[in-house]
N, C-alpha and C positions, 0 to 999 in steps of 0.2 A: 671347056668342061668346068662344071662351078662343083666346089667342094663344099660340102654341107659339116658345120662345126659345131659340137655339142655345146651348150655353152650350162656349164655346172649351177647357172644361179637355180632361183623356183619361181623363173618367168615360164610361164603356159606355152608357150612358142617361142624358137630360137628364131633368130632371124640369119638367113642364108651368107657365108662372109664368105669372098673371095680368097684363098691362100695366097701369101704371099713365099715369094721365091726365100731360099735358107741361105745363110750363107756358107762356102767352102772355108772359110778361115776365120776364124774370131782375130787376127793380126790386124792389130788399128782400129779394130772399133771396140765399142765401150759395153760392156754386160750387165745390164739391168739385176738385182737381187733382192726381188720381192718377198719379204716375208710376212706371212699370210696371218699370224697368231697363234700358229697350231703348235701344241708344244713341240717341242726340241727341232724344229723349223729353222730358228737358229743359229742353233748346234752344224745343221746341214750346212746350211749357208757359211758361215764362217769359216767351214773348212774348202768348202766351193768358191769363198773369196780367198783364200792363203794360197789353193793352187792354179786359180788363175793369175794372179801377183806374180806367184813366181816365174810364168808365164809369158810376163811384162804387157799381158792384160787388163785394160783397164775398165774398172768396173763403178758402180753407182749402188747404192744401199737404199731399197723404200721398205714403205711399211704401210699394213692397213690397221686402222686402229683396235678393229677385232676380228677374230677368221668368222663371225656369223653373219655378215653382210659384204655386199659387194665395196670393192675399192671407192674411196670418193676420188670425182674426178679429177680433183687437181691432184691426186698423187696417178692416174694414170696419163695425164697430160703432163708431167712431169717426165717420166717413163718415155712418155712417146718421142718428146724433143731432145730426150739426153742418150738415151740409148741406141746403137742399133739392131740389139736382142736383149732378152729377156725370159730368166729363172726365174721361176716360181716355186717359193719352197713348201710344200706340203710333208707333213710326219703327224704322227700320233703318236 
């Protein structure tokens, strides 16, 4: 079964992405913390990094330089080889 994913940019066609499996436990791997630019995004995040710390989670901090365009790739190739999930902070 292929699962079809919206993809939020303002490309005319998404292109079809496979899902991948979720994990049962964030225990030993590291959580990506993308903060998009959107105000108090943050604010979110920060407190999404405190309680995963406590946690003994460990986590990674990216950023895209403004929330009006897509990620450049070397912050989501960064993403891809340090993480093994990944927050994306959206707020207004």
């Amino acid at each position: 079964m292929t699962t079809i994913l919206l993809d939020p940019t303002a490309a005319r066609a998404s292109p079809a992405r496979q899902r991948v499996a979720g994990h049962r436990s964030l225990e030993g791997l590291t959580v990506g913390l993308l903060d998009i630019r959107k105000r108090q995004g943050d604010v979110v995040l920060d407190h999404l990094e405190r309680l995963l710390g406590e946690r003994g989670i460990r986590t990674g901090r990216y950023a895209k330089p403004t929330f009006t365009k897509p990620a450049p790739g070397a912050v989501i190739d960064r993403i891809a080889t340090e993480c093994d999930a990944v927050v994306e902070g959206l707020a207004d």
